[in-house]
C-alpha positions as CSV (number, residue, x, y, z in Angstrom):
1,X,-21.4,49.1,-12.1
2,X,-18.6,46.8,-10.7
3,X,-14.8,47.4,-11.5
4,X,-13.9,46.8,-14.8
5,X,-11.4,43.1,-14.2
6,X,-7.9,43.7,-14.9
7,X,-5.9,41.1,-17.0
8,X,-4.1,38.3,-15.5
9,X,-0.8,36.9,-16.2
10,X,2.1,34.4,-16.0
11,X,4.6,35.8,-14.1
12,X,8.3,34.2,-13.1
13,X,9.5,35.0,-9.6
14,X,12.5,33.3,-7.8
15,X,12.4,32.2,-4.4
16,X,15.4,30.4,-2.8
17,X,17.0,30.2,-6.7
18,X,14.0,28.3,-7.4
19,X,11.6,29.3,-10.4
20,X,7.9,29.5,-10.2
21,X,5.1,30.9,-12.7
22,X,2.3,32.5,-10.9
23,X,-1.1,33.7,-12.5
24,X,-1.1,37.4,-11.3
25,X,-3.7,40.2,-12.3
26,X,-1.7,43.2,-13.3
27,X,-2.8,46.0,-10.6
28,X,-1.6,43.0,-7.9
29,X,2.1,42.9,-9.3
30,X,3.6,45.1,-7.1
31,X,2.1,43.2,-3.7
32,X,3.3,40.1,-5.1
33,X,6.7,41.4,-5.8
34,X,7.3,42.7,-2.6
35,X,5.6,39.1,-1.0
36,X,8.0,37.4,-3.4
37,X,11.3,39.7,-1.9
38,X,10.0,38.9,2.1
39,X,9.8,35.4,1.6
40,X,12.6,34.4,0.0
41,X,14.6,36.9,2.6
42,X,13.0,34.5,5.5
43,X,13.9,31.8,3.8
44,X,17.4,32.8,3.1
45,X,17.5,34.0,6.6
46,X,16.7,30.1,7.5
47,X,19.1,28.1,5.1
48,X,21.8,30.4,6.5
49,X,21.0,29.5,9.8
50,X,21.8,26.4,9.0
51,X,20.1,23.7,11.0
52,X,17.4,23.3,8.8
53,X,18.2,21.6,5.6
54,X,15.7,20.7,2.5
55,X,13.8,23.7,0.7
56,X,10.4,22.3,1.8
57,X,11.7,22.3,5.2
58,X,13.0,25.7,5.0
59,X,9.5,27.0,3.7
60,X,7.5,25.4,6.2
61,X,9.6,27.4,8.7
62,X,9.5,30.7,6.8
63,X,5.6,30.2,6.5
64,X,5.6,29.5,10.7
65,X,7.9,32.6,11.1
66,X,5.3,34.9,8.7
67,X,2.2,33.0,9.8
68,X,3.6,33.9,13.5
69,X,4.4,38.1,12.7
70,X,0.9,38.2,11.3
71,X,-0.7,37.0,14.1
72,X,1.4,38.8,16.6
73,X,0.8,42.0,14.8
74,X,-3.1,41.2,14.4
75,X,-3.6,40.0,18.0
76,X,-0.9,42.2,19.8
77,X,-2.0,45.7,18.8
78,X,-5.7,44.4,18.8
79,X,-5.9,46.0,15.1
80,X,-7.0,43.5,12.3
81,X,-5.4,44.2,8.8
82,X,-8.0,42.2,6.8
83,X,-11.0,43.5,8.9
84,X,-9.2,47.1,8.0
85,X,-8.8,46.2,4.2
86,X,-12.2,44.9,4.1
87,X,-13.9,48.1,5.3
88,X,-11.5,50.3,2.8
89,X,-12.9,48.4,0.0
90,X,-16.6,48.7,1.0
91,X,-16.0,52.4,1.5
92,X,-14.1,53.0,-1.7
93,X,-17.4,50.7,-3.2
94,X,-19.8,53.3,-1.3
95,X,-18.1,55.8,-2.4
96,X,-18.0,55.0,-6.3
97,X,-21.6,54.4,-5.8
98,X,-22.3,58.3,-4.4
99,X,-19.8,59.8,-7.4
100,X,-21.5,57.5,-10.3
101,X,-25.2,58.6,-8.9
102,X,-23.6,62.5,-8.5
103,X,-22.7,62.4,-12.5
104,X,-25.8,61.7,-13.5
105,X,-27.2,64.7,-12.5
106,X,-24.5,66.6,-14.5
């Protein structure tokens, strides 16, 4: 039996003082909370710098600067977070799949 969906909703965040509504199912809150927090650090981190002006500008440079500490970290260490995060889910599927057979027995 698959996972029962959780409920998605409309959630404000603020990045750069800017306002944005983003769909979010609730158990993914948290994640997108703490992705909300790092990017608008980087981005503060570049508008402080000041030699990059323009809030498009400014995310374009944060998304280089994260695109660039995912790779390094992914490549670098040779270990691949998605590959990793796809084999926990499978796993946690497999193992949902041994418990629900194991309680029909009982």
């Amino acid at each position: 039996m698959p996972p029962p969906k959780t409920a998605v909703k409309n959630i404000e965040v603020t990045i750069l003082d800017r306002t944005y509504r983003v769909a979010c199912p609730d158990d993914e809150r948290e994640n997108l909370m703490a992705s909300v927090a790092y990017l608008d650090q980087k981005m503060r981190e570049i508008k402080e710098g000041g030699k990059i002006a323009g809030a498009d500008r400014i995310a374009v440079m944060a998304a280089l600067n994260i695109t660039h500490e995912l790779l390094s970290a992914k490549t670098g260490a040779g270990f691949d977070l998605a590959e990793y995060k796809r084999r926990m889910q499978s796993m946690n599927r497999l193992v949902d799949e041994a418990l629900a057979s194991q309680e029909k027995l009982f």
